[in-house]
C-alpha positions, 0 to 999 in steps of 0.5 A: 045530556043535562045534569041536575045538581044540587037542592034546586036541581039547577040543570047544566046543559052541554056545551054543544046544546048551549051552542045549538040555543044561542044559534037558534037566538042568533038566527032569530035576530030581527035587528041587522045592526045587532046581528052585524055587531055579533058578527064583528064580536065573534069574527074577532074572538076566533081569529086567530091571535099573533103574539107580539114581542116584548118591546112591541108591548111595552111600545103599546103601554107607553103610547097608552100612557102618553094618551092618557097623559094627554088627556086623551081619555074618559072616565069611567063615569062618562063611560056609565053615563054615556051608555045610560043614553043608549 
């Protein structure tokens, strides 16, 4: 049930009916390759996730760091710039 708070009776809705809106949008959805990301964001937000061990971590942040170190990485800029072309 929704609940009014504060000067502006700002309206919180339920979990559940937050839920039943955005599947409705989700349904909705016209464009395949949209909908197909959604998919993809939300079949890898809910799995479920295996802990690695420490050293498989710091494994991974030393690989990282030699990408980057190698050059193999972009900057913040070019990421900005490359999504204004979308």
């Amino acid at each position: 049930m929704p609940v009014a708070i504060g000067k502006k009776n700002v309206i919180l809705q339920s979990f559940e009916e937050e839920k039943n809106q955005l599947a409705i949008k989700l349904l909705s959805l016209k464009d395949k390759t949209l909908l197909l990301t959604f998919k993809v964001l939300f079949d890898d937000l809910t799995k479920p996730t295996k802990k690695i061990s420490k050293t498989q971590y710091n494994k991974e942040i030393d690989a990282a760091v030699k990408r980057v170190r190698a050059g193999k990485s972009i900057s913040n800029d070019e990421v900005m710039n490359e999504m204004d072309q979308w």
